[in-house]
C-alpha distance (Angstrom), angle and dihedral (degrees) to the residues before:
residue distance angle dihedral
X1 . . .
X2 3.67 . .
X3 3.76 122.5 .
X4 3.74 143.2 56.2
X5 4.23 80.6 11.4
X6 3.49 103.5 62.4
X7 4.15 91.7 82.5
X8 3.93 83.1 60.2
X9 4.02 88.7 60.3
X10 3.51 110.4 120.1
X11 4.10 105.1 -138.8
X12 3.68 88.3 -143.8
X13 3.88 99.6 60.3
X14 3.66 110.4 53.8
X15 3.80 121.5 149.2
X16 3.50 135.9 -152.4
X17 3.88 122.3 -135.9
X18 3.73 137.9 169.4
X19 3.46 119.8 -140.4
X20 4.54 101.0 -144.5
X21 3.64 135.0 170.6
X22 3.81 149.3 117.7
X23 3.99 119.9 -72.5
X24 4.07 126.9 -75.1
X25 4.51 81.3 8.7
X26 3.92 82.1 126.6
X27 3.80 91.1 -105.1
X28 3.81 101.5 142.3
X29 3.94 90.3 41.1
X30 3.69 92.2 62.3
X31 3.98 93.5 40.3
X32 4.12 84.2 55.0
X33 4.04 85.6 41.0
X34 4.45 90.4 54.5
X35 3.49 95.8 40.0
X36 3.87 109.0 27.3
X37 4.09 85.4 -126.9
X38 4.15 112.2 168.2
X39 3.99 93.0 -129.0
X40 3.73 128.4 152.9
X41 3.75 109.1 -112.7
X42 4.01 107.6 -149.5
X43 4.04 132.7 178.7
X44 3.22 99.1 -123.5
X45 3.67 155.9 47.7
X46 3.48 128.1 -85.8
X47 3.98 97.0 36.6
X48 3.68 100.8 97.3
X49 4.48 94.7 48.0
X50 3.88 89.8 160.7
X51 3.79 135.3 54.1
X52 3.79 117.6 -106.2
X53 3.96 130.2 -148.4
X54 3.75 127.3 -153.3
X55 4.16 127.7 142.4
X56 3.71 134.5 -116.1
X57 3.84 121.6 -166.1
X58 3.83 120.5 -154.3
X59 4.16 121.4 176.9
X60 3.68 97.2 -49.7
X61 3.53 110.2 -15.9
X62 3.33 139.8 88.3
X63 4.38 122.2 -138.9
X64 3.48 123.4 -161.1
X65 3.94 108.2 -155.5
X66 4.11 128.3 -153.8
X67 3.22 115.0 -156.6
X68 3.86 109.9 -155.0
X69 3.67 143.7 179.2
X70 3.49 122.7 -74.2
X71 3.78 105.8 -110.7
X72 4.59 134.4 161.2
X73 3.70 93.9 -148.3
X74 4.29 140.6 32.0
X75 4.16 76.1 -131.5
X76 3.21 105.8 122.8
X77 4.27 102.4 -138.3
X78 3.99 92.4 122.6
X79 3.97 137.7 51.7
X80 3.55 81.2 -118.3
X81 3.60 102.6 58.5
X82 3.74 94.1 41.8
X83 3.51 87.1 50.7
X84 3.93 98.2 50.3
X85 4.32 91.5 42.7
X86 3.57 86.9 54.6
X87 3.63 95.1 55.2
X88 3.70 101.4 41.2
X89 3.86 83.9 46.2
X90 3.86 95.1 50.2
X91 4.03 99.9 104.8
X92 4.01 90.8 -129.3
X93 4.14 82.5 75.2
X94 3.70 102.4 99.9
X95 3.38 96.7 170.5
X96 3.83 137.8 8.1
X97 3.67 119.5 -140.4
X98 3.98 108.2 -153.8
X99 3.64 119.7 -163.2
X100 3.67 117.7 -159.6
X101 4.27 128.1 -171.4
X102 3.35 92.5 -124.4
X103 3.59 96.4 -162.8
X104 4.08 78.2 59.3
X105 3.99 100.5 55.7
X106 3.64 102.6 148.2
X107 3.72 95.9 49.8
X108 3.95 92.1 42.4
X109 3.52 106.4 54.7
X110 3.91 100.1 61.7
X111 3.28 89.5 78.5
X112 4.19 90.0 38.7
X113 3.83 81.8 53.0
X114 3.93 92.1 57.2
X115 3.88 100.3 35.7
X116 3.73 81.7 62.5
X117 3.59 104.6 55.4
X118 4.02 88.2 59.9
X119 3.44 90.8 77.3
X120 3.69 105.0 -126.0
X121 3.83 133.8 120.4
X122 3.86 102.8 -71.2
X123 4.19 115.5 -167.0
X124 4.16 115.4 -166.2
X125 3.66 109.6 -144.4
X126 3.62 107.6 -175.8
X127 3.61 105.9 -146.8
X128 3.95 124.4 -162.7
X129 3.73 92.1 21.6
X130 4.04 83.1 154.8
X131 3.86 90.5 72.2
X132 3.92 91.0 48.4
X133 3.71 89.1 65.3
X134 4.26 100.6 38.9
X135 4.69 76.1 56.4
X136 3.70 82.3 57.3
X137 3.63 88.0 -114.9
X138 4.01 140.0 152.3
X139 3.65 135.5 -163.8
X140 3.18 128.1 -157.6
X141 3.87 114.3 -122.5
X142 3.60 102.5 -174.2
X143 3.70 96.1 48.1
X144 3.85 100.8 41.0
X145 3.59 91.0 63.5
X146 3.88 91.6 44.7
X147 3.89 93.5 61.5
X148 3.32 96.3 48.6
X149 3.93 106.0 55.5
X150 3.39 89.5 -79.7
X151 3.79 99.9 -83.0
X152 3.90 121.3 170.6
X153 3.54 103.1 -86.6
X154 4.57 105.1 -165.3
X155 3.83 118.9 -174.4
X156 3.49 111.7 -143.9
X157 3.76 145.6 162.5
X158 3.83 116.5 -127.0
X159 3.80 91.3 -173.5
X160 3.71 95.6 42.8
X161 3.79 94.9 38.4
X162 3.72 92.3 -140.4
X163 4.28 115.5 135.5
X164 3.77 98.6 31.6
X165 3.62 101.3 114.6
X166 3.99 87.4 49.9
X167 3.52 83.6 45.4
X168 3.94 92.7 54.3
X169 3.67 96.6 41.6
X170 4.23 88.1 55.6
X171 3.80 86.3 56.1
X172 3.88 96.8 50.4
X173 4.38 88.6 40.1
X174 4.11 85.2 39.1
X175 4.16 90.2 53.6
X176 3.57 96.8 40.9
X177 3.90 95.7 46.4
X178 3.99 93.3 47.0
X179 3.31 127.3 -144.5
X180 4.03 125.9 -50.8
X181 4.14 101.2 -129.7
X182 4.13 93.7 -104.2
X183 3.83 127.6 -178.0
X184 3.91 137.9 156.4
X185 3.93 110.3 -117.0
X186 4.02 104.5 -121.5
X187 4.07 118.5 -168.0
X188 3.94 109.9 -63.3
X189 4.16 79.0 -106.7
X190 3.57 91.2 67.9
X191 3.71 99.8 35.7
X192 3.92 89.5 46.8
X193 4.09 80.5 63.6
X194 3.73 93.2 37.3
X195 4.04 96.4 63.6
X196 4.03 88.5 34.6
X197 4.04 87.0 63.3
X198 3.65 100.5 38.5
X199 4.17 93.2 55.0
X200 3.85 83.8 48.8
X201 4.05 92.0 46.8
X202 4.04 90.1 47.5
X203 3.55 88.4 49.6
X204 3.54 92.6 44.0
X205 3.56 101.1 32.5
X206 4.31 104.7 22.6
X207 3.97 99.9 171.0
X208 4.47 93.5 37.1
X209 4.06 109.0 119.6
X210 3.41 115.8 -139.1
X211 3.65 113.7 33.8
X212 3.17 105.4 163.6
X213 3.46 90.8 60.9
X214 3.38 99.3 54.8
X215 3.77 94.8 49.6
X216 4.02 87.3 59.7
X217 3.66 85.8 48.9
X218 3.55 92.2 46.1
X219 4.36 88.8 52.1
X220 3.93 86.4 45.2
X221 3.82 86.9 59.6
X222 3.42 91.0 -126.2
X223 3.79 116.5 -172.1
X224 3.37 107.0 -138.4
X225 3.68 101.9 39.2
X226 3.72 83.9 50.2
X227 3.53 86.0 59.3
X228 3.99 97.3 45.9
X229 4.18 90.2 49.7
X230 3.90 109.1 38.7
X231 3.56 92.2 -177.7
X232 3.98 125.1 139.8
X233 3.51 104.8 -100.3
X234 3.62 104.7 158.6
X235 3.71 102.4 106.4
X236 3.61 88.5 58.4
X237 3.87 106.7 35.1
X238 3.64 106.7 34.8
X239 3.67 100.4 169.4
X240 4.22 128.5 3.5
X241 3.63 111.4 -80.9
X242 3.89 87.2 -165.6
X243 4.02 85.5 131.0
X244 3.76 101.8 51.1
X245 3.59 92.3 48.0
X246 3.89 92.8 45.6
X247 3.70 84.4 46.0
X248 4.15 99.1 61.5
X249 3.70 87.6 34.9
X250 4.16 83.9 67.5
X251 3.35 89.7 33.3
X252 3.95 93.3 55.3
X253 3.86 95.3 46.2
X254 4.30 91.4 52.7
X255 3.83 78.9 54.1
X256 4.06 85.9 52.4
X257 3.72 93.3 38.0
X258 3.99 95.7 50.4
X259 4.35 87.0 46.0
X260 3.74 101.6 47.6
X261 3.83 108.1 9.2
X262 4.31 97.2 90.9
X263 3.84 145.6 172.1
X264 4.50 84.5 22.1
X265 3.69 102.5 -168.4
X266 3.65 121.4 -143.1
X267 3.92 99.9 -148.5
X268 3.70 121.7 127.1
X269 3.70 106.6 -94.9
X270 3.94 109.4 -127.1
X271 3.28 92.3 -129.3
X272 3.88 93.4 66.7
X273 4.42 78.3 55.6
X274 3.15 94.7 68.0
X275 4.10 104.0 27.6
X276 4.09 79.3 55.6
X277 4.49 82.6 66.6
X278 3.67 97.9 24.4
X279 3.97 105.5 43.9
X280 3.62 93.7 40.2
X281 3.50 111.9 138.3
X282 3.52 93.4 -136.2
X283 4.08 103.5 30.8
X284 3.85 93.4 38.6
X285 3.51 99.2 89.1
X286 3.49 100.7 41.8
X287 4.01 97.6 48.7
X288 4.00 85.2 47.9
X289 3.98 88.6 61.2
X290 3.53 91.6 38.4
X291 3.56 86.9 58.8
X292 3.43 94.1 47.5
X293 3.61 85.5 50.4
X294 3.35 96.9 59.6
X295 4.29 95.3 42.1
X296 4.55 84.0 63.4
X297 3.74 85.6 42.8
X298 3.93 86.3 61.9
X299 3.64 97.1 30.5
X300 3.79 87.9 54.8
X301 4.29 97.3 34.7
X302 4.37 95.9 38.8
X303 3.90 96.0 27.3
X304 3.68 92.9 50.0
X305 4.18 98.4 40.9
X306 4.19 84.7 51.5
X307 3.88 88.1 45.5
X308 3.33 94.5 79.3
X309 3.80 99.8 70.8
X310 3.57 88.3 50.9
X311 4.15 92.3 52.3
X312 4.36 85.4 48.2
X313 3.37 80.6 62.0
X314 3.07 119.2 51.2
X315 4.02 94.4 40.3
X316 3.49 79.6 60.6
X317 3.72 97.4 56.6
X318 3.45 93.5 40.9
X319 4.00 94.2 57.2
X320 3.39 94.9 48.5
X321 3.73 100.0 43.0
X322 3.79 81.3 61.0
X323 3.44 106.5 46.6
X324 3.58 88.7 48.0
X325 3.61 99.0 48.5
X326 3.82 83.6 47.3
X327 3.95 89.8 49.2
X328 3.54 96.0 62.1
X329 3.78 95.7 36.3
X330 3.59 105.5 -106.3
X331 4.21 115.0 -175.3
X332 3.73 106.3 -99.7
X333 4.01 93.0 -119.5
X334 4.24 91.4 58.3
X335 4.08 88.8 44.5
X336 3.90 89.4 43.9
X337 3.96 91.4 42.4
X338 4.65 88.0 49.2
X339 3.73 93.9 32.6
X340 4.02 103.9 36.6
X341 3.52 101.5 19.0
X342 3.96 112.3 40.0
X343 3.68 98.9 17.1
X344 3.81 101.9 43.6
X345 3.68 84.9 39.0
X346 3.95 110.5 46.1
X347 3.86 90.1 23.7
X348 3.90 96.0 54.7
X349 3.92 86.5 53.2
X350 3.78 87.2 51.8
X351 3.50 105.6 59.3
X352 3.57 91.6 64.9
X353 3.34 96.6 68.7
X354 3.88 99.5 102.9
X355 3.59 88.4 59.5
X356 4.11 90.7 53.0
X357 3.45 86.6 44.4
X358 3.99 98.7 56.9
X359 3.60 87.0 41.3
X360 3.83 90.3 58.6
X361 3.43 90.6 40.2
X362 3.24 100.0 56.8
X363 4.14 96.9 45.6
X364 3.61 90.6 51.9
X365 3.26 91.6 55.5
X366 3.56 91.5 46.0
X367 3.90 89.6 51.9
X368 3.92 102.6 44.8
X369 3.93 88.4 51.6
X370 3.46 87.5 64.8
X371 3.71 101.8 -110.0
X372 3.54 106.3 114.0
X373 3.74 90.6 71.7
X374 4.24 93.6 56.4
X375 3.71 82.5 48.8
X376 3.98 90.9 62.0
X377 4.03 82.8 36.6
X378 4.15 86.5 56.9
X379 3.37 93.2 48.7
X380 3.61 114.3 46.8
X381 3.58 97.8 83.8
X382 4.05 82.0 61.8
X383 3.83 90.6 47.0
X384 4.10 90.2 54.6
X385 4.00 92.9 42.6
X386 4.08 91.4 55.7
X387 3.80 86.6 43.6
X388 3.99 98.9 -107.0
X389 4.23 128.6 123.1
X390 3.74 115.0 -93.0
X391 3.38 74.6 -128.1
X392 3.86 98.2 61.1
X393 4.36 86.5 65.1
X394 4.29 80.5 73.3
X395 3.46 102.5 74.4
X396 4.03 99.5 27.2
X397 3.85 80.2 69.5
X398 3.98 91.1 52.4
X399 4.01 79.5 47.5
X400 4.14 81.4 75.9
X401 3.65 90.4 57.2
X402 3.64 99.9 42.1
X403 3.85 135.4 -37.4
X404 3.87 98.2 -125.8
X405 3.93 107.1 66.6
X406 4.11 86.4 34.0
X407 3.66 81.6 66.1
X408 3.26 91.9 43.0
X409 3.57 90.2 45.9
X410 3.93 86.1 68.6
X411 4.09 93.9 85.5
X412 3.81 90.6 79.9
X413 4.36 86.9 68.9
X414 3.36 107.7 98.4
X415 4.12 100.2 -122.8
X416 3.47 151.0 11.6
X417 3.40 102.7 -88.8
X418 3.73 98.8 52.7
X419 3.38 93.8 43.3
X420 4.41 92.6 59.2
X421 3.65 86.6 47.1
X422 3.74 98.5 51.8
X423 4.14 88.8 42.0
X424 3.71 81.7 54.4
X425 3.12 94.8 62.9
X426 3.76 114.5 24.1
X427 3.85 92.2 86.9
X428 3.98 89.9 65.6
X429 4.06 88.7 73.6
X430 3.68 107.4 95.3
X431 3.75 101.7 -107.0
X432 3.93 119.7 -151.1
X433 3.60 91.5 -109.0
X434 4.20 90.5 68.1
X435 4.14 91.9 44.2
X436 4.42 85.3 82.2
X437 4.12 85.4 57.2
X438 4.26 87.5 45.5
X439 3.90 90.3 48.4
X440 3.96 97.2 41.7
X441 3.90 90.3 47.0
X442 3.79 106.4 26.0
X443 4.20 84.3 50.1
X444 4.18 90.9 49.1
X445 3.40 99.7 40.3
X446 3.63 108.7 28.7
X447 3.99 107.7 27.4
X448 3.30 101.2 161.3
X449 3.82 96.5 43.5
X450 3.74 107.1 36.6
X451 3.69 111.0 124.1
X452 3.69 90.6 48.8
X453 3.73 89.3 46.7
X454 3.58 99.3 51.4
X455 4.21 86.6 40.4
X456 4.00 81.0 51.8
X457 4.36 86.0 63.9
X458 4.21 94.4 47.1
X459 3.85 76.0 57.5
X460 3.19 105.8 50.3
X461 4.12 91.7 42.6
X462 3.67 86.9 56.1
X463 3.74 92.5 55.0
X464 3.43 89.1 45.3
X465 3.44 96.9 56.4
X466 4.46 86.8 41.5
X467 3.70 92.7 51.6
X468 3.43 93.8 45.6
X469 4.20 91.4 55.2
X470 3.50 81.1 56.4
X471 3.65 107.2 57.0
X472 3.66 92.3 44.1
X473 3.69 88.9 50.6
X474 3.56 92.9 58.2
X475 3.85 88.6 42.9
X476 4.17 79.2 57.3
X477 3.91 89.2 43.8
X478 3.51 90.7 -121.9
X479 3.77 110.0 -63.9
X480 3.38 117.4 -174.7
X481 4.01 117.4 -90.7
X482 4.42 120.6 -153.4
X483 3.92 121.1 -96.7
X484 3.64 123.7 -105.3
X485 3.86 110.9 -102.9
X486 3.46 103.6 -178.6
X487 4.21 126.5 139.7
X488 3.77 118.8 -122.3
X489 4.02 101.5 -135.5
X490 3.74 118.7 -141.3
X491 3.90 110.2 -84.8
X492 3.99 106.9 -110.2
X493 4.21 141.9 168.9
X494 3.45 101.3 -82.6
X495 3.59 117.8 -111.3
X496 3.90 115.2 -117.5
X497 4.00 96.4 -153.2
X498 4.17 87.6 61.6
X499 3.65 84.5 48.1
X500 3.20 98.0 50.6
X501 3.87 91.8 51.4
X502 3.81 94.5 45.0
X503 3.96 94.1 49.6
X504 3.66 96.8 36.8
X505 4.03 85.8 54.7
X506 3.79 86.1 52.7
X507 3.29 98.4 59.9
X508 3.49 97.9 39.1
X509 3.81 90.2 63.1
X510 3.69 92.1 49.0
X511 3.84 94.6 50.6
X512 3.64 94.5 44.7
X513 3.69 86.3 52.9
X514 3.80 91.1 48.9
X515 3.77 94.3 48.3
X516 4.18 89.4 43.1
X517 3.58 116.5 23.0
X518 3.93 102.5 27.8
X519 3.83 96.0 41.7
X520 3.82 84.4 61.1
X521 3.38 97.3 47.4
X522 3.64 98.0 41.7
X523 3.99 90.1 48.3
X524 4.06 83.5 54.1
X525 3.72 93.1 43.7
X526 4.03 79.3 57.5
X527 3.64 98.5 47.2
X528 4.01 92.9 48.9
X529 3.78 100.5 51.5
X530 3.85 95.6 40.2
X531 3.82 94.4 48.4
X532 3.38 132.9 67.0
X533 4.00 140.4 170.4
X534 3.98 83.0 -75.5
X535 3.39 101.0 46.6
X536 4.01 125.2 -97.4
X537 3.42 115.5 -1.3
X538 3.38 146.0 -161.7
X539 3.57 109.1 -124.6
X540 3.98 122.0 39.1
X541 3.49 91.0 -135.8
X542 3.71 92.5 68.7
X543 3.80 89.6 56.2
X544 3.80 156.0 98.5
X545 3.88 92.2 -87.9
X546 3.82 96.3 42.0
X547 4.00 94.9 63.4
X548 3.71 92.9 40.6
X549 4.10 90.8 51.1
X550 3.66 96.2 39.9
X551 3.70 83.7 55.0
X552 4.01 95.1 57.8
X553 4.50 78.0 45.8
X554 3.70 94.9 101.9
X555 3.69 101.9 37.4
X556 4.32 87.8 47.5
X557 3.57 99.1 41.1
X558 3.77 91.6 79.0
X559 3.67 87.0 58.8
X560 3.95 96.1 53.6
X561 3.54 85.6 -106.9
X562 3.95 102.7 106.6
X563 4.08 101.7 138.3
X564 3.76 112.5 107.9
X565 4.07 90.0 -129.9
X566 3.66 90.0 61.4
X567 3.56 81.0 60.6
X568 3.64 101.9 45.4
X569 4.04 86.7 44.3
X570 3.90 88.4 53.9
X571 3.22 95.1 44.5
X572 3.48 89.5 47.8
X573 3.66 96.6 51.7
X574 3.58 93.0 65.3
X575 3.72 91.5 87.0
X576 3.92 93.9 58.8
X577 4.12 118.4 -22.7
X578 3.82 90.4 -119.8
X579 3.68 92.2 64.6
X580 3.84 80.8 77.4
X581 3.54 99.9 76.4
X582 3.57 97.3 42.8
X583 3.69 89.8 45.4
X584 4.02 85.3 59.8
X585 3.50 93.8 43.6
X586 4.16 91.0 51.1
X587 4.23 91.0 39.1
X588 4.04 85.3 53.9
X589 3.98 93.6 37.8
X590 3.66 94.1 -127.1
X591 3.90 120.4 148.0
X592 3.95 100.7 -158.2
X593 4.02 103.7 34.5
X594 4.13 91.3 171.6
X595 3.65 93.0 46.1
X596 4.10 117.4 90.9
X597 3.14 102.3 -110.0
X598 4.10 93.5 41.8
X599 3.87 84.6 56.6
X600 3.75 96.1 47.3
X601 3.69 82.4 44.0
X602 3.77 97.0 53.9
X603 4.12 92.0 41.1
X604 3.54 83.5 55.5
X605 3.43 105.1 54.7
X606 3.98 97.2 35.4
X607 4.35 87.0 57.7
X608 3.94 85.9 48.8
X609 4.02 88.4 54.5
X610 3.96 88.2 40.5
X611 4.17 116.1 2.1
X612 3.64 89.8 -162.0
X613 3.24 101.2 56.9
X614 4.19 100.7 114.3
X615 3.79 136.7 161.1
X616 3.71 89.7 -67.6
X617 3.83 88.6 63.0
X618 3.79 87.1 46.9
X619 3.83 91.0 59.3
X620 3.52 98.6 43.8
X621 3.72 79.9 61.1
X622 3.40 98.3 49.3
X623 3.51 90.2 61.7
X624 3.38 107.2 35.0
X625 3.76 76.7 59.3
X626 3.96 93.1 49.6
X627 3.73 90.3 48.8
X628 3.84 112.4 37.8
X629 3.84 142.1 101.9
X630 4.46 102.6 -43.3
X631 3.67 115.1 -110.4
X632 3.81 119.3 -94.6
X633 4.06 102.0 -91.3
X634 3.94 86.4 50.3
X635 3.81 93.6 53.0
X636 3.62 85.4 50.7
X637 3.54 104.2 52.9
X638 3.85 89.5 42.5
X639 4.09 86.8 60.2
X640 3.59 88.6 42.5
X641 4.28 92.9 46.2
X642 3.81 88.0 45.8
X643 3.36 103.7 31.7
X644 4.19 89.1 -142.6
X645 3.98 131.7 108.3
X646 3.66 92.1 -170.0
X647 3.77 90.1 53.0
X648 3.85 92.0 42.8
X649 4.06 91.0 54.0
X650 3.53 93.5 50.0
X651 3.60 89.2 62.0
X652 3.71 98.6 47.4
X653 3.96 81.8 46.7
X654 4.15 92.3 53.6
X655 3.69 97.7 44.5
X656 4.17 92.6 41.5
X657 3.89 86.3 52.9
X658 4.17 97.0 40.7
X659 3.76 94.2 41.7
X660 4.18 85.6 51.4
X661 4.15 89.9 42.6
X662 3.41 91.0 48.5
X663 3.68 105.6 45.5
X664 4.03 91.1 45.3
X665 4.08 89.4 45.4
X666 4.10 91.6 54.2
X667 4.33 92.8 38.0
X668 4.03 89.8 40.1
X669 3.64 89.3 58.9
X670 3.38 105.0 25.5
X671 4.10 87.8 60.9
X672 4.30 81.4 56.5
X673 3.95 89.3 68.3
């Protein structure tokens, strides 16, 4: 494990191993558990796309862990799959570490089964062993390992960290042993066609490891072996035998199950409880944005009681920056630019982050309980209806989190087409970077009602993003979209050291961002409302910002948003959506925008520029914010994901013209009643 050991690490003995197994089978948690790695642990596939490094050090030697994709199969259907063969294939793999659910055996040793016939050093860790015994269930220990080439087979417990260093010592003793020549006996059919191929590889192909392996693949028909061997094959494999084989791999693991699976109980699992309230086909969907409810409700109630220290604070900071800048005589423009400009601006971002923390909080626990995954279960039957992949529902959840990696997130659909649409869409979910606009608004405007308010906007993003599906769809004329397949975990306690991680990551992000991103901004915000075409001025209205916002006047006004430092804040906000607030609390010169009396401040001075401007106003803004052009790292990563400009504009283009559509619908007849 990492740690105090790693000095001991002999340079010269450094092994390679591949950390491989099926979705939500705890694989990631043990890789962060053996090498103290910060990773985001998720519950279902497609989350982790790309292979991750990190080191753990045991006695003397050094291991090099991969963490891969979860995948069932060495088939390569899915990004992840081809992703995960290609590292376990790579030669520098000297050994693969395969971690099975153990109180899933059945489904978990397909892939056991396959990992084997490569030929390299294959280490069992049986993960969740804890579960096995709450089932009132046993597994045999000596025979496990005696029916599958007698490989080290380790229980362990990723979540309770207990096992690893056995673990790691198997791996070392596994690689240094080698591994025992291993395969499953098929029908003599099969195994007729088996030897035929590998002669004709090794004459072929003389120096190519695993042969054998490759001469299955070859009678699966499989695509891109086919394409690595072009050899004629057609006198031997006439058709794909993909099914037989399949069929005595299953038929080899009951044997396995029957011999070393004991003691079965025949209890109702607990999970099947809850999934019998939670997956309903009918109740589903309303429990999901009940919980949902509930999650604001704290972010609002918790976040705002903790806010408070936060708002002390930076009052404090604020004062005393300026009487000490003042003290020793500082020009007014360098005192305005650290007091106004960078302190207002980054600090006002700041003191929201108890509500960004509950928020976080609150969805991790939410996703390391397990019930993220029946969410995406619930709603795939929407996803198909509006034309989308059940699939596509996977990264519009990360879209709460943060727009970027849910785009990212998008590699795990299985083509092109799916994956545009489900870009397209993705940035409609509510990311956490727009919840400091809901809580500075929603809180001024609506104080009695502001967790349901700012709920009200995660709403309307997600039908948004459905109602969009659906007119591309019809666009498409309906053509037919792929089926969720995605495993429903069992439901457990939540484990505080994942939590930790996955929150602690969060708010990493968003301080980096305050201490990068909004520290520019707010430093331009400065420069454009306190110069002008003669220099700095007195009044902001005379400046930079003033002609650009009253330029963006006529096209706003429609929306009930005709002041030129809505336009400044909007435009702004394109950089990252939190550089809103903070551009409102710099275009209003107030120090502490969250606080009270920075609210009543800001309220104040907005209904002086425009004295009709009201809660519906507020709204309007809310979701013009919600809906409008991405901020800059998410235009990025959509070029990047779809490797097109044209197609990158035409979704800034959408979302500009939706977000101003639907904010002038809602304040054009909202002003009727």
């Amino acid at each position: 494990m990492s740690g105090g050991k790693a000095a001991q690490a002999s340079e010269s003995r450094s092994i390679r191993a591949a950390c491989v197994g099926n979705p939500n089978c705890g694989k990631t948690t043990l890789f962060n558990a053996l090498t103290g790695s910060r990773l985001k642990v998720a519950n279902w596939p497609g989350v982790t796309v790309e292979k991750v490094e990190g080191e753990a050090f045991y006695e003397d030697s050094r291991i090099i862990l991969t963490d891969t994709p979860g995948i069932y199969s060495l088939t390569c259907y899915t990004i992840e799959e081809k992703v995960t063969r290609k590292c376990v294939m790579d030669d520098e793999i000297d050994v693969i570490i395969n971690i099975v659910d153990a109180s899933c055996l059945e489904r978990n040793l397909y892939l056991t089964l396959q990992l084997l016939e490569l030929g390299k050093p294959v280490v069992l860790a049986l993960n969740m062993m804890d579960i096995v015994k709450e089932r009132g269930m046993e597994i045999d220990l000596h025979r496990l390992p005696e029916m599958l080439g007698h490989i080290p087979v380790i229980p362990v417990s990723a979540a309770k960290r207990t096992g690893l260093d056995v673990l790691l010592h198997a791996v070392i003793h596994h690689y240094e042993e080698g591994m025992e020549e291993y395969h499953l006996d098929y029908p003599d059919m099969i195994e007729g066609k088996i030897a035929k191929l590998e002669v004709m590889l090794q004459a072929h192909y003389p120096n190519h490891a695993s042969l054998r392996w490759h001469a299955i693949k070859l009678l699966e028909d499989d695509e891109e072996v086919r394409r690595e061997h072009p050899i004629q094959i057609a006198h031997i494999a006439d058709r794909s035998y993909e099914k037989e084989i399949i069929q005595c791999k299953y038929a080899y693991i009951e044997k396995i199950v029957e011999e070393t699976l004991l003691r079965k109980s025949k209890k109702a699992a607990f999970t099947d409880k809850i999934d019998s309230v939670l997956t309903h086909p009918v109740w589903g969907i309303p429990m999901f944005l009940l919980i949902m409810c509930l999650v604001f409700f704290l972010t609002f109630t918790v976040g705002d009681a903790l806010k408070g220290i936060f708002e002390e604070g930076l009052s404090l900071v604020s004062v005393q920056a300026s009487e000490v800048l003042t003290g020793i005589h500082v020009s007014e423009w360098l005192r305005s630019l650290l007091v106004d400009g960078i302190i207002a601006g980054v600090g006002g971002i700041l003191t929201f982050i108890p509500n960004i923390f509950i928020l976080f909080l609150a969805l991790a626990v939410l996703e390391d309980s397990g019930y993220m995954s029946r969410v995406a279960y619930v709603m795939d039957s929407v996803m198909g209806k509006v034309g989308l992949s059940g699939k596509a529902f996977l990264p519009m959840i990360l879209g709460f989190g943060c727009t970027v990696p849910a785009v990212m997130a998008t590699r795990a659909l299985e083509t092109e087409r799916d994956r545009r649409k489900t870009i397209t869409v993705t940035p409609f979910m509510s990311c956490s970077a727009r919840l400091p606009i809901y809580v500075l608004f929603s809180e001024m405007f609506f104080p009695q009602f502001a967790a349901p308010v700012a709920f009200s906007l995660y709403v309307a993003g997600m039908a948004a993003a459905i109602l969009t599906a659906l007119a591309i769809n019809r666009l498409e004329k309906g053509r037919i979209n792929d089926s969720l397949l995605i495993e429903l975990p069992e439901y457990k306690r939540p484990n505080a050291r994942t939590i930790r991680i996955y929150v602690w990551n969060k708010l990493k992000d968003y301080l980096s961002k305050a201490g990068t991103t909004i520290f520019i901004a707010s430093v331009a915000i400065w420069f454009l409302l306190n110069f002008g075409v003669t220099g700095m001025v007195e009044s902001p209205a005379d400046s930079f910002g003033a002609v650009i916002g009253r330029l963006l006047v006529p096209a706003l006004k429609p929306a009930g948003l005709g002041m030129w430092q809505i336009g400044v804040a909007l435009l702004s906000g394109i950089s990252a959506k939190e550089v809103v607030v903070s551009s409102f609390a710099v275009l209003f010169g107030v120090a502490n925008a969250n606080s009270a009396a920075g609210m009543a401040a800001i309220v104040e001075n907005i209904q002086a520029v425009d004295p009709n401007f009201g809660p519906l106003n507020a709204y309007c803004l809310m979701l013009f914010c919600l809906l409008y052009v991405p901020c800059v790292a998410t235009v990025a990563t959509i070029k990047k994901e779809s490797g097109s400009w044209r197609f990158t504009l035409k979704i800034i283009l959408f979302q500009l013209i939706l977000a101003w559509a639907a904010a002038t619908a809602l304040y054009q007849i909202g002003s009727l009643f």
